[in-house]
N, C-alpha and C positions, 0 to 999 in steps of 0.2 A: 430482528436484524441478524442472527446468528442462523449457521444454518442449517439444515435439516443433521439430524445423528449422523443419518448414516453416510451423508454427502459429507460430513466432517471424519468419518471412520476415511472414507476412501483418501479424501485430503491428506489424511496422514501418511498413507503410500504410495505416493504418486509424487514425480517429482516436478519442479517446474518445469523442464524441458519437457516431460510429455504433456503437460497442460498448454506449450507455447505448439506443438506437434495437433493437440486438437482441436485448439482454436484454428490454424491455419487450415486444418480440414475444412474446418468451418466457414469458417470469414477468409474475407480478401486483404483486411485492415491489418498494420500492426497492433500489436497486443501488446507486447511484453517490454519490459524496461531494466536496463543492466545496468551494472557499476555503481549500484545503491550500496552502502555499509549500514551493520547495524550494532549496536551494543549487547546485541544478546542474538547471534545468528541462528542459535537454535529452536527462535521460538519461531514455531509456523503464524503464517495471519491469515486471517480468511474472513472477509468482514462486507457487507456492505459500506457502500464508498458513500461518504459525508464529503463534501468538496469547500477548501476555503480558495480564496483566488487573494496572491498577496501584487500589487502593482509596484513599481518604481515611487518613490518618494519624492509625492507633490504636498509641499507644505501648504500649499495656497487651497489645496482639495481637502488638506485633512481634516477631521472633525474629530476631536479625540474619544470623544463619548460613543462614536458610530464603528470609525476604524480602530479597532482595540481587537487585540486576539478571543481577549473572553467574550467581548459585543459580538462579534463573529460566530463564537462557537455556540453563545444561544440562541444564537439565528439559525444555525447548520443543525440543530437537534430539537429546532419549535415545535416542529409536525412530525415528529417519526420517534422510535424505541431507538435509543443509541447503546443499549446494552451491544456490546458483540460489534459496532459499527467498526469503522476504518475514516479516518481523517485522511484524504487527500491532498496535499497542500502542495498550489503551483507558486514558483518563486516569479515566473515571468521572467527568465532570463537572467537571475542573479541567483547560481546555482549555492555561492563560497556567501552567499548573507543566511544569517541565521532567522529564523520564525519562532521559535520555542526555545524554552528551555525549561528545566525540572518544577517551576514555579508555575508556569502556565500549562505546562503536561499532567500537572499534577490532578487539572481538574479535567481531564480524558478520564483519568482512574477513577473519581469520583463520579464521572455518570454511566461507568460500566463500558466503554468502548475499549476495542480489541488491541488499539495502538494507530499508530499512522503512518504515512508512505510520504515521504517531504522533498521536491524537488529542488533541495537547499542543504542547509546544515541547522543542527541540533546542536546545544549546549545542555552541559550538566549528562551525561551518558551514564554514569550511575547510578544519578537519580532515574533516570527512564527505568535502568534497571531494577531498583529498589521499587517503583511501582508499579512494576508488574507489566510491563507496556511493552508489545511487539511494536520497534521501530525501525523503518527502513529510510537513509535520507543519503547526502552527501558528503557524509562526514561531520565531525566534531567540531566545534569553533570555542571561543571564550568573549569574544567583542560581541557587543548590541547589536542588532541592524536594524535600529529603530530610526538612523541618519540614509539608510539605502531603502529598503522594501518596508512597505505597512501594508496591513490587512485590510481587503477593501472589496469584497463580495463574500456570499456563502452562497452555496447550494444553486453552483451555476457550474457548467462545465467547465473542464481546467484541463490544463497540460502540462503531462509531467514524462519526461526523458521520452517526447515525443510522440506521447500515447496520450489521446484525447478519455478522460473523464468522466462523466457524466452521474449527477446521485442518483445511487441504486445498484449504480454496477457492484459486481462482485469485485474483489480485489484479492488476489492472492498471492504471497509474498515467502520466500525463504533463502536459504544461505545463497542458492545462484541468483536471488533477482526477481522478478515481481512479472504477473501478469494480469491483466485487468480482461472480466467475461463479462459480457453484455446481462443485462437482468434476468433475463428468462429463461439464459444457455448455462447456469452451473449444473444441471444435473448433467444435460447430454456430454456437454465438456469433461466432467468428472469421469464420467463413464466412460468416455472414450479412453482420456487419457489411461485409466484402469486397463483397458485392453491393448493400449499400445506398452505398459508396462509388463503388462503379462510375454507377449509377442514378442518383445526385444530380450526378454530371461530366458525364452525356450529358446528364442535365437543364438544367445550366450552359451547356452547347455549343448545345441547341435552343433555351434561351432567346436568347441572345450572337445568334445567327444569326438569328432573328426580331425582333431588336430592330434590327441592323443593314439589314435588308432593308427596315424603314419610310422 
């Protein structure tokens, strides 16, 4: 689930604006998704996308042994290496209910995944820190949302801050904001952005130098 060295070497100089610049090369779709916070902005993510899907809170649907965050999460890592992965998690329109918090992230760390991208709010931001976990969501909360949103698919497409999902996608995430690459597009993506980063530095440099030479 992690990915190639050197597409992780490039990851690290590249920012998301030119990754949101090569996808649009690319594809016609949105990609990218704003106004995410995280408790540790510096950490990069770059993961294959694990997807949970949380719905609005029907008592009369629920099953607690089925809808449970941990039931969820070893459904979403049955068939696949979640070393390196990324947790997707759609809130379904209740952005301020929380889905986690340091008790249930804690076993993200335990199967090696990279952190997660939550179209919601996260509890306990310390704890995410303290384990090591790249997280991107809607902020910090302290109340349950166990009375609003339950967890109630894995490993189906989802939607978060208007950018549809699907497991496998690549997900990449940093201080400005997160873009999601289709399966099979992180090398070209990578590489492009690589060259739009180059192009826009020597653009910097001809400006800088034409502006000093007045």
């Amino acid at each position: 689930m992690r990915p190639p060295d050197d597409l992780w070497e490039i990851s690290g100089r590249v920012s998301c604006s030119a990754i949101c610049d090569a996808m649009m090369r690319r594809h016609g779709h949105h990609a990218h998704i704003v106004d995410l916070v995280s408790p540790a902005p510096e950490r990069l993510l770059l993961g294959r996308a694990l997807t949970m899907q949380f719905l609005p809170l029907r008592a009369d649907l629920l099953e607690p042994a089925r809808h449970d965050f941990g039931a969820m999460l070893d459904e979403a890592v049955a068939d696949v290496d979640p070393s390196g992965a990324v947790l997707v998690v759609s809130s379904w329109g209740h952005p301020d209910a929380p889905v986690a918090g340091g008790k249930k992230l804690s076993r993200l760390a335990n199967l090696g995944l990279a952190g997660l991208v939550a179209d919601a709010r996260l509890r306990d931001f310390s704890e995410v820190v303290d384990l090591g976990l790249g997280a991107w969501c809607r902020g910090e909360t302290v109340r349950q949302g166990g009375d609003t949103v339950m967890p109630y698919a894995a490993n189906v497409p989802v939607c978060v801050g208007g950018v549809t999902v699907v497991p496998g996608d690549w997900v990449y995430a940093d201080r400005a904001g997160a873009v999601v690459i289709p399966s099979d597009d992180l090398r070209p993506v990578l590489e492009e952005a690589a060259r739009i980063e180059e192009r826009d530095a020597a653009e910097v440099e001809r400006l800088r130098a034409a502006d000093l030479a007045r």
